[in-house]
N, C-alpha and C positions, 0 to 999 in steps of 0.2 A: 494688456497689462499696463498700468499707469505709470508713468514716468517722471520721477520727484528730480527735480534742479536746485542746486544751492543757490542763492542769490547772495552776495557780500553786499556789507551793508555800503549807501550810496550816499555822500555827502550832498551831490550836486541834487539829489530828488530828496534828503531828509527823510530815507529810507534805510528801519534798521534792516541787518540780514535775516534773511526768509527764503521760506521754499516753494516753487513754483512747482506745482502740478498740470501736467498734460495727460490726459487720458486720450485724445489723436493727432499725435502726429503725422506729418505728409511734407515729405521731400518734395522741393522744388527748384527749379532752376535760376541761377542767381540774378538771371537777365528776367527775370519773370517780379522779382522783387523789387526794380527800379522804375522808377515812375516813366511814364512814356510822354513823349512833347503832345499833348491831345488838348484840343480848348472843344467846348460845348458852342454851336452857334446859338444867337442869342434866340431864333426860333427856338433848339434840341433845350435850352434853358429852362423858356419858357411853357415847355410841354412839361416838362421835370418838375416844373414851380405846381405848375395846374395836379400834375398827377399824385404830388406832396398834400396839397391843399386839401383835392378831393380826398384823400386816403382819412386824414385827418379828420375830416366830415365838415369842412369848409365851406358853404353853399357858393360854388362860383358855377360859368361858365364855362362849358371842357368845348375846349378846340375841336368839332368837330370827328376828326381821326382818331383822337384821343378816347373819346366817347363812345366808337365805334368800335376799337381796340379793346377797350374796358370790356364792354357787352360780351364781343366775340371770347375772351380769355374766361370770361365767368361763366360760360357756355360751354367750354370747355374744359376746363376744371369739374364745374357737376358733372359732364359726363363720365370723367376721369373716375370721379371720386364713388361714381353710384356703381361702378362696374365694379368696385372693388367687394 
């Protein structure tokens, strides 16, 4: 069942009042909502960059693993999807 919220209106967003609809909600724990101290090394970065690019249809060079990882997921995904 969908789940309507009153929103008041919000000077600091220039938002008059409205209502928010949720169709799924999901409880979660409040330590789960706070950002965690994590940095990407500029390697884990730069694979992120590559696999953003690539997805996009960028013609670059995929890091090796990258490429290899790609292959094997899409490999498995068809098999995934044809057994269905």
């Amino acid at each position: 069942m969908p789940n309507v919220f009153y929103l008041p209106a919000s000077d600091e967003f220039g938002i008059q009042e409205s209502f928010a609809r949720l169709d799924r909600i999901q409880f979660v724990r409040t330590d789960h909502l706070m950002p965690r101290p994590v940095k990407l090394t500029d390697k884990a970065a730069d694979i992120l960059r590559q696999w953003t690019w690539n997805y996009l249809g960028l013609s670059i060079t995929l890091d090796p693993a990258l490429e290899e990882y790609i292959k094997a997921a899409a490999k498995r995904l068809g098999e995934t999807l044809d057994a269905r």
